[in-house]
C-alpha positions as MATLAB code, in Angstrom:
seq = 'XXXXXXXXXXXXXXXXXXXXXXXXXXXXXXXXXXXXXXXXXXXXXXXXXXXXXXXXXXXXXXXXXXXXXXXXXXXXXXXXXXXXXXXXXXXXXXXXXXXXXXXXXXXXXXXXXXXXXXXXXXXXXXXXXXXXXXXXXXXXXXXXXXXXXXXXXXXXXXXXXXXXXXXXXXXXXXXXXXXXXXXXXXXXXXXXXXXXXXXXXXXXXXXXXXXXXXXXXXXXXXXXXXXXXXXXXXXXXXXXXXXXXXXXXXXXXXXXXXXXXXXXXXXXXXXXXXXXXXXXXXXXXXXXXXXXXXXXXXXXXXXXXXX';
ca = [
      74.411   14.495  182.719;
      72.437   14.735  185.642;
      71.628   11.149  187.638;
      68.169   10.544  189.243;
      68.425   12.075  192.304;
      69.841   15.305  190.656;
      67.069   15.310  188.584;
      64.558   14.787  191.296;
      66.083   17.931  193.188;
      65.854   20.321  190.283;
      62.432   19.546  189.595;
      61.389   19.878  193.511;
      62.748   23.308  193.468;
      61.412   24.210  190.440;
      57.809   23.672  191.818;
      58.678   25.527  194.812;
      59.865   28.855  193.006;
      56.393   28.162  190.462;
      54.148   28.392  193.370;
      56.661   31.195  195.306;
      56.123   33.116  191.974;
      52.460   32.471  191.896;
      52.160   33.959  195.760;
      53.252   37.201  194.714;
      50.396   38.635  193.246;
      48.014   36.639  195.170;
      49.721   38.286  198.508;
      49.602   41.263  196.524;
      45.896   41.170  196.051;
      45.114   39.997  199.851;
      47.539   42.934  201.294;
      46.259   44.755  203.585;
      42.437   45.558  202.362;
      41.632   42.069  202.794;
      44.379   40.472  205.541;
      46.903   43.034  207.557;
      50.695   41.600  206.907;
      51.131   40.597  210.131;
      48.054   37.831  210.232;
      48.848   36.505  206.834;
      52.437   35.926  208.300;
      51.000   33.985  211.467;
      48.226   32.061  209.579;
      51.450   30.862  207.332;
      53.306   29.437  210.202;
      50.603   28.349  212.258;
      48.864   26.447  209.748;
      52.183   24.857  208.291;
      53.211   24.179  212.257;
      49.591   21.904  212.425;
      50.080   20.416  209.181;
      53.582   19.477  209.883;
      53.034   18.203  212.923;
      50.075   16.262  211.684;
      51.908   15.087  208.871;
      55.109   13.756  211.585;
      52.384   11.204  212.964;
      52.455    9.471  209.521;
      56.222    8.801  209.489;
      58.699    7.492  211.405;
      59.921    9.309  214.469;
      63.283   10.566  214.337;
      65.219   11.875  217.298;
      66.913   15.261  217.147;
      69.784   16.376  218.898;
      69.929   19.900  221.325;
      72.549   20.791  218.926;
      70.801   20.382  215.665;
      67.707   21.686  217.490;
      69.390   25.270  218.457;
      70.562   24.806  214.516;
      66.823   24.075  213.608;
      65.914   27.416  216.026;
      68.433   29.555  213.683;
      66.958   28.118  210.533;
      63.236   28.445  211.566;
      63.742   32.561  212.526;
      66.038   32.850  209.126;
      64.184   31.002  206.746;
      60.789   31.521  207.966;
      60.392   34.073  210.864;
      61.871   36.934  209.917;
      61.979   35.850  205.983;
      58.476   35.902  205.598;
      57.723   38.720  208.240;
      59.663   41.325  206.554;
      58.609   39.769  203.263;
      55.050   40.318  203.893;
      55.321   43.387  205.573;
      57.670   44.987  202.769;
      55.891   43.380  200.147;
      52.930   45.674  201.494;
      54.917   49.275  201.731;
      56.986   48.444  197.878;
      56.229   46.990  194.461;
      55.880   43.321  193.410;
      58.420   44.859  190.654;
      61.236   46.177  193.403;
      60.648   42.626  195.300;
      60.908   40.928  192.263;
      64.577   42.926  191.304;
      65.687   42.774  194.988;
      65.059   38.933  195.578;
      67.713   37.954  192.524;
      70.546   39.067  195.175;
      69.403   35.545  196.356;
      71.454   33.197  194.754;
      74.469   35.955  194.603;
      74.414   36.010  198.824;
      74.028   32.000  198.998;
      77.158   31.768  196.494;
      78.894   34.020  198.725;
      77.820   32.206  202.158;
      78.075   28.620  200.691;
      82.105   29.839  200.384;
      82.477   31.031  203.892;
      80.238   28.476  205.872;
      80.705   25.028  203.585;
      83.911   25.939  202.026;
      82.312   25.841  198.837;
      84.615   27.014  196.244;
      83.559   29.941  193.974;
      84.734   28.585  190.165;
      84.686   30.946  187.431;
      81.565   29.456  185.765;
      79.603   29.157  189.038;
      80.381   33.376  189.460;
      79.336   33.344  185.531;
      76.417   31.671  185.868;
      74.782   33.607  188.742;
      75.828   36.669  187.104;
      73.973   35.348  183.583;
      71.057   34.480  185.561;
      70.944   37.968  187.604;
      71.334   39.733  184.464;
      68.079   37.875  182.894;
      65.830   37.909  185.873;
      66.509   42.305  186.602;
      66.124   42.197  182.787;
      62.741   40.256  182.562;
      61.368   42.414  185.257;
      62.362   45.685  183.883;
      60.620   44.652  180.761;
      57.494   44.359  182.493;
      57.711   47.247  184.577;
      55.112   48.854  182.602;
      52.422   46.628  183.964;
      52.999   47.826  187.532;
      51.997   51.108  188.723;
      52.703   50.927  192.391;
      55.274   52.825  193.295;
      58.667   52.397  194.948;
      58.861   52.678  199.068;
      62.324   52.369  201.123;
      62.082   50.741  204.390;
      60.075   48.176  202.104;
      62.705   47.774  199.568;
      65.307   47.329  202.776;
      62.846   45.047  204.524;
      62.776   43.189  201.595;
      66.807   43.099  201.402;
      66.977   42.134  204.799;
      64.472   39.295  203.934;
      66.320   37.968  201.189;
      69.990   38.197  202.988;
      68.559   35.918  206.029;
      66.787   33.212  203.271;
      70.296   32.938  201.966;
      71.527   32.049  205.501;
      68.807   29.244  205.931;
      69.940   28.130  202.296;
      73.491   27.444  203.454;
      72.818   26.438  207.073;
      70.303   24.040  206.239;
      71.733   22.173  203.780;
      73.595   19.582  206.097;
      70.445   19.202  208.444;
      68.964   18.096  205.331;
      71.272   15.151  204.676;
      70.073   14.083  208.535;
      66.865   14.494  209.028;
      63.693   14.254  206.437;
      61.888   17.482  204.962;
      59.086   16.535  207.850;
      61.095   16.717  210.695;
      63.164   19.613  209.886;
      59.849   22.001  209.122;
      57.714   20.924  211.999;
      60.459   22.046  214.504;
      61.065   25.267  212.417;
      57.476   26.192  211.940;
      57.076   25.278  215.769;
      59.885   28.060  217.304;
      58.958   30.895  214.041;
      55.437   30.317  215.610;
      55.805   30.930  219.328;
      58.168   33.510  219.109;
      56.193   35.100  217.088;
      52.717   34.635  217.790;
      52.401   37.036  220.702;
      53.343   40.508  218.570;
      51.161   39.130  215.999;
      47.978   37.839  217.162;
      45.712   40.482  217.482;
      46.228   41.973  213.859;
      44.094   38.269  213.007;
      41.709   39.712  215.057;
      41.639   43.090  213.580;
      42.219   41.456  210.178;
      39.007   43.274  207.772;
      38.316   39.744  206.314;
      37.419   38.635  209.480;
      35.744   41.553  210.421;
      32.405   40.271  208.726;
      30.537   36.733  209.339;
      31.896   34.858  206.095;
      34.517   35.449  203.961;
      33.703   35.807  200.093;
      35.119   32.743  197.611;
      38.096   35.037  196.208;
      39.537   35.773  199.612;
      39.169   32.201  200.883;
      40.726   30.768  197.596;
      43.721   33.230  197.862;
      44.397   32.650  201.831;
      44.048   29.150  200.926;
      46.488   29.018  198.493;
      49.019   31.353  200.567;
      48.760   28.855  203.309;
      48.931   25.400  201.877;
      50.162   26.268  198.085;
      52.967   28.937  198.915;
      54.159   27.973  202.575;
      53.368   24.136  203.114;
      53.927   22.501  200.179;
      56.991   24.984  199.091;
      58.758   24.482  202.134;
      58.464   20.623  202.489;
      60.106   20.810  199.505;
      63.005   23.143  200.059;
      64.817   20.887  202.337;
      64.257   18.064  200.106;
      65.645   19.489  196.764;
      68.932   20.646  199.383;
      69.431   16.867  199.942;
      69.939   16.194  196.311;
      71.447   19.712  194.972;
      73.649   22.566  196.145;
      72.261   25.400  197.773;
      73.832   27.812  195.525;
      71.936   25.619  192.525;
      68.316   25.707  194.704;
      69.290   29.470  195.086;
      69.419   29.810  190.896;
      65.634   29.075  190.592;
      64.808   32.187  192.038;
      65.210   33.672  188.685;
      62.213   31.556  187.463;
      60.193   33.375  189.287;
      60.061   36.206  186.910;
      59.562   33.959  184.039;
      56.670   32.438  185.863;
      55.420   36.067  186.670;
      55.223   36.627  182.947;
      53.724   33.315  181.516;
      50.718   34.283  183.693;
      50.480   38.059  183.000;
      50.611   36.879  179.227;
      47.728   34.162  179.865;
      45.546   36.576  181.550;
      46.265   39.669  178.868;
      47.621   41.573  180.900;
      51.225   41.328  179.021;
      52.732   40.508  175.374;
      55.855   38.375  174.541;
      58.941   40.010  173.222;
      62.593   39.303  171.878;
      63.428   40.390  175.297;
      62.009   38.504  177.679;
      62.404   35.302  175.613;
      66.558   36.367  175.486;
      66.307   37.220  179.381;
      64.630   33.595  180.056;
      67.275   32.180  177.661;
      70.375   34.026  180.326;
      68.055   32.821  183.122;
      68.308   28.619  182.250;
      71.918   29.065  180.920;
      72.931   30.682  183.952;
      71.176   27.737  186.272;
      72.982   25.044  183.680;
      76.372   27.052  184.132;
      76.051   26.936  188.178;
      74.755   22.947  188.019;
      77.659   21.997  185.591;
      80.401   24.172  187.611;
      82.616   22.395  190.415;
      81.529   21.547  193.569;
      84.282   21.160  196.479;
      83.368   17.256  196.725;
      84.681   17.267  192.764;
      87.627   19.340  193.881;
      88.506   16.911  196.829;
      88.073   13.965  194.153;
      90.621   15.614  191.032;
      92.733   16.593  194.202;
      93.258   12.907  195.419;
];
């Protein structure tokens, strides 16, 4: 059974992947005939660096080391820098289908990394589970490959890789910063150093963004930067941090499959797909494979039996 705080963390990172899986097609629909990839990617850190800090003033100051602060640096080019750079930017040259496939390697990279950098041990029904849940999310997006007819590009399918492998590191890495310092104070300092690093190779494509080429934008453009801003980077990455200080990484990593699920509820809503055996057996793998990886050893439960 899971306690309270379990519980709290699931649900925090289910919300995240809901509005992660919400972003795609909204990204999708701004890229590039309405904002180039490279503004969308420095509007998304800058405004989450000003809300963050803005937000800091409300809560109590807490003082971070020059250690934890290089380990912050790491984090913020990792899991936000070059993670949602290349995302963007490959997101733009591929398919929301190949993104889709590639980004289940998630949870499979984190398992692996978790092992090597936290010594957390790989049990037979943790490797089980991810594979379950892999199996049901490449599944579910097969099925609805038929609604997509973009086609296929590789340096955005590798971009996309690449994107997905250095998440994974932020996953792991970030998980004991997480037990130190709150959601708040992790994310302003990240947003902060993925900002000025890269704010001066990506400035002037705001300026040469079409959007902003004319004197106002139209509602549908301002609703979708909106929501890429506050309701896929902001809110999603406050809380990241804070489902990591209640649940594993490799766990957090799982929900990634829900994004496909989410992907289809919505294309079903709007007509544009139909339910089938399939994707209701594929989003049965997905939630047994995220029970599987939640219910399998972690190396605190070894240590314990061990004792």
């Amino acid at each position: 059974m899971l306690n309270g705080e379990k519980l709290k963390g699931h649900i925090l990172i289910l919300i995240t992947n809901i509005l992660f899986a919400i972003n795609m097609p909204i990204s999708k629909y701004l890229l590039p005939s309405h904002v180039q990839p490279e503004a969308l990617t420095i509007m998304r850190m800058g405004s989450a660096c000003l809300l963050f800090w803005l937000t800091s003033l409300f809560i109590k100051r807490e003082k971070v080391t020059i250690k934890d602060l290089g380990l912050l640096f790491i984090c913020a080019m990792c899991g936000v820098g070059i993670n949602q750079g290349l995302f963007i930017v490959g997101l733009n040259r591929t398919s929301p289908v190949d993104a889709s496939i590639i980004a289940t390697g998630v949870p499979i990279f984190v398992m692996l990394l978790a092992a090597v950098i936290l010594k957390e041990p790989i049990t037979k029904m943790k490797a089980f589970g991810v594979l379950m849940g892999c199996t049901g999310g490449i599944s579910l997006i097969l099925a609805s490959t038929h609604a997509t007819g973009q086609a296929s590009n590789l340096d955005g399918n590798l971009m996309i890789i690449v994107s997905a492998f250095v998440y994974s590191i932020y996953l792991v890495l970030s998980k004991p910063l997480s037990l130190r310092y709150s959601a708040v104070t992790m994310m302003k300092w990240m947003f902060l150093f993925s900002t000025l690093v890269l704010l001066p190779f990506t400035y002037r494509h705001v300026l040469d963004t079409p959007a902003f080429q004319r004197e106002t934008l139209n509602m549908q453009e301002l609703g979708a930067i909106s929501f890429v801003l506050i309701g896929a980077t902001f809110i999603p990455y406050l809380l990241i941090p804070m489902s990591l200080k209640r649940i594993r990484p490799t766990t957090v990593s799982m929900y990634n499959y829900i994004q496909p699920i989410i992907a289809s509820l919505i294309a079903v809503m709007i007509g544009q797909d139909t339910f089938s055996l399939q994707k209701v057996l594929s989003a049965a793998l997905v939630f047994a494979g995220v029970y599987l990886v939640t219910q399998s050893k972690s190396r605190a439960d070894m240590e314990k039996e061990s004792r």
